[in-house]
C-alpha positions as CSV (number, residue, x, y, z in Angstrom):
1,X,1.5,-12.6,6.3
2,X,2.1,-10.3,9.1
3,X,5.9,-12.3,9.9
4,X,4.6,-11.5,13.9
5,X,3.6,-8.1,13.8
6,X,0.1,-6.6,15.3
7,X,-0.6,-4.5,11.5
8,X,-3.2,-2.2,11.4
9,X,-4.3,-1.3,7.6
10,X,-6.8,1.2,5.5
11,X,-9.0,0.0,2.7
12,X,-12.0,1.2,1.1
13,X,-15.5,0.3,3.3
14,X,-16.6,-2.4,1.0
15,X,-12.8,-4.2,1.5
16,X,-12.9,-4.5,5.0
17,X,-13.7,-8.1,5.8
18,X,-11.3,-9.4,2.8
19,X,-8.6,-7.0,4.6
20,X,-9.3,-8.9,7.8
21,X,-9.4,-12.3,6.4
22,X,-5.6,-11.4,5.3
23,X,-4.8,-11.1,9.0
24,X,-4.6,-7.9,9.6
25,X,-5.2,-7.2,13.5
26,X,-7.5,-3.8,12.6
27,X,-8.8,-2.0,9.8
28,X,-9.8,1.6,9.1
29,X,-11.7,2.3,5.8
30,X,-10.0,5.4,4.8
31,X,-12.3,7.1,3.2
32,X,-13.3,7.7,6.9
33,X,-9.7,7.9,8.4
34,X,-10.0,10.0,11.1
35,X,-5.9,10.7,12.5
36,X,-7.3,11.7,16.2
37,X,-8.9,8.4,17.0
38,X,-5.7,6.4,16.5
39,X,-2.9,8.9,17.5
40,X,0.4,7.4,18.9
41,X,-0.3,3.9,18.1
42,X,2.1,3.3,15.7
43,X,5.6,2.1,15.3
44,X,5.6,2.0,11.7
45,X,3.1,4.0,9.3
46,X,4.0,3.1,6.0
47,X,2.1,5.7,3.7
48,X,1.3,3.6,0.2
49,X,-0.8,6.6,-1.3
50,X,0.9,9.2,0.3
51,X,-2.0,11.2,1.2
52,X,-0.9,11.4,5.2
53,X,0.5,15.0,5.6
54,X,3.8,15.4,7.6
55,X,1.7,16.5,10.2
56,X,-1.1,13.3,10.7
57,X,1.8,10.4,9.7
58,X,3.9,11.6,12.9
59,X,0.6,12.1,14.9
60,X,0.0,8.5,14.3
61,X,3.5,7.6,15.7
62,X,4.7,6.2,18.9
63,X,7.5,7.6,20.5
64,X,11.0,6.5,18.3
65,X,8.3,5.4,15.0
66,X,8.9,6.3,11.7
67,X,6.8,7.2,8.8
68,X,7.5,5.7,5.4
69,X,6.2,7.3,2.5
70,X,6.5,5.7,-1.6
71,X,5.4,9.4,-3.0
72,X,6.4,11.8,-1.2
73,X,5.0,16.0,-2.1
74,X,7.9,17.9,-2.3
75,X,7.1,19.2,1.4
76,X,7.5,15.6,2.5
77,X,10.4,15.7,1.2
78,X,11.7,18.4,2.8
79,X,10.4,17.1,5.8
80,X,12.2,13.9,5.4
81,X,15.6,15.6,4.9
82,X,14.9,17.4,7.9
83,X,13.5,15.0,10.6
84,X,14.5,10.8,11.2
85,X,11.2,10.1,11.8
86,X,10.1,10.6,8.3
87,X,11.2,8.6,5.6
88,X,11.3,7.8,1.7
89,X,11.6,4.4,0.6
90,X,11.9,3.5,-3.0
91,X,12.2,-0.1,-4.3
92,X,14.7,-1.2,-7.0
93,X,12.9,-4.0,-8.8
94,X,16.3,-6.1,-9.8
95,X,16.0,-9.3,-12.1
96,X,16.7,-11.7,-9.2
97,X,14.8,-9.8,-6.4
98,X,11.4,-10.3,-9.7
99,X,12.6,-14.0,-10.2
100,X,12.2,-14.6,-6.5
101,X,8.7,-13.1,-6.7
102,X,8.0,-15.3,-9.6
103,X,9.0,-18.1,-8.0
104,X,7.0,-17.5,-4.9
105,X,4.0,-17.2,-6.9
106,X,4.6,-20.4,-8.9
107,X,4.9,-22.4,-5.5
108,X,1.9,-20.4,-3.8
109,X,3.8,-18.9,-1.5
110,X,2.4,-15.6,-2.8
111,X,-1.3,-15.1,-3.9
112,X,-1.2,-12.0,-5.7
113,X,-5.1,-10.8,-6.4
114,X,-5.6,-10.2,-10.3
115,X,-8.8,-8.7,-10.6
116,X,-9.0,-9.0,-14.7
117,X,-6.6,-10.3,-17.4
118,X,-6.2,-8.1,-20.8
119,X,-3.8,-8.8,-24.0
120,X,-1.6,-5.4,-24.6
121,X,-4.1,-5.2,-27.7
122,X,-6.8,-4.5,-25.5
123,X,-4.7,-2.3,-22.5
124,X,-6.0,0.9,-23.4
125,X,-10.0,0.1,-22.9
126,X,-8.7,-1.6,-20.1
127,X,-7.3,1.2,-18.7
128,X,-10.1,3.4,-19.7
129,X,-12.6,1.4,-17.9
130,X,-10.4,1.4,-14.6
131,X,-9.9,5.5,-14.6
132,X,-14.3,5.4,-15.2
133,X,-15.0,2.7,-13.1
134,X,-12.5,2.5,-10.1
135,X,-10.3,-0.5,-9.0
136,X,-11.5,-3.7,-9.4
137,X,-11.1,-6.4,-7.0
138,X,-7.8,-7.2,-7.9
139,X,-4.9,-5.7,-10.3
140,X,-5.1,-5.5,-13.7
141,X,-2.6,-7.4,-15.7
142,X,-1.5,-6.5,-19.0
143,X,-0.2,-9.4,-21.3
144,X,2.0,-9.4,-24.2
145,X,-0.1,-12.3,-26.0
């Protein structure tokens, strides 16, 4: 759900047309991401692997956008100290901010894509087989049954 906004998003090659069929307006695999062919298109880049450098996350930015960033290097975060138009953002997963994601999910409101289901018994070939194998379609999700 883009709430109105024209989103732009990066995906491996082979998750393009499922990235599209979520509603996104564009998508760049990023395994090919090349910063100069989409310069100063963005209001928001909002940096999920932080693997943009200070440098190509403001180069992607229209005048007045901002770059958010989950993990920043510690020269991002000098940079965001330094400069408004780079920021951190950290969530704060509280009990009723999870309930209302629970409840969301229980209604259908949100569709979250679980790849594979695992008992914690069976976590760390799990785990093992995601670090060999890559990420599945999906998350992996780690029961306590």
């Amino acid at each position: 759900m883009t709430l109105g906004a024209k989103v732009t998003g990066s995906c491996r090659g082979t998750a393009m047309s499922e990235a599209r069929s979520l509603g996104l307006a564009r998508v760049v695999d990023y395994q090919q991401l090349n910063v100069d062919s989409i310069k100063h298109q963005f209001d928001v880049v909002f940096d999920t692997a932080g693997t943009l450098s200070i440098k190509e996350g403001r180069a992607l930015l229209k005048p007045g956008g901002v770059v958010l960033d989950i993990s920043p290097s510690p020269a991002k975060l000098f940079g965001i100290i330094f400069s408004a138009r780079h920021k951190m953002v950290i969530g704060k997963p509280t009990p009723d901010l999870l309930t209302k994601v629970a409840d969301m999910v229980a209604v259908g409101k949100l569709q979250p894509a679980i790849g594979k289901t695992v008992s914690l018994s069976d976590a760390i070939p799990a785990l093992t087989a995601l670090e060999q194998h890559g990420t599945p379609k999906g998350k992996l999700v780690i029961t306590w049954n």
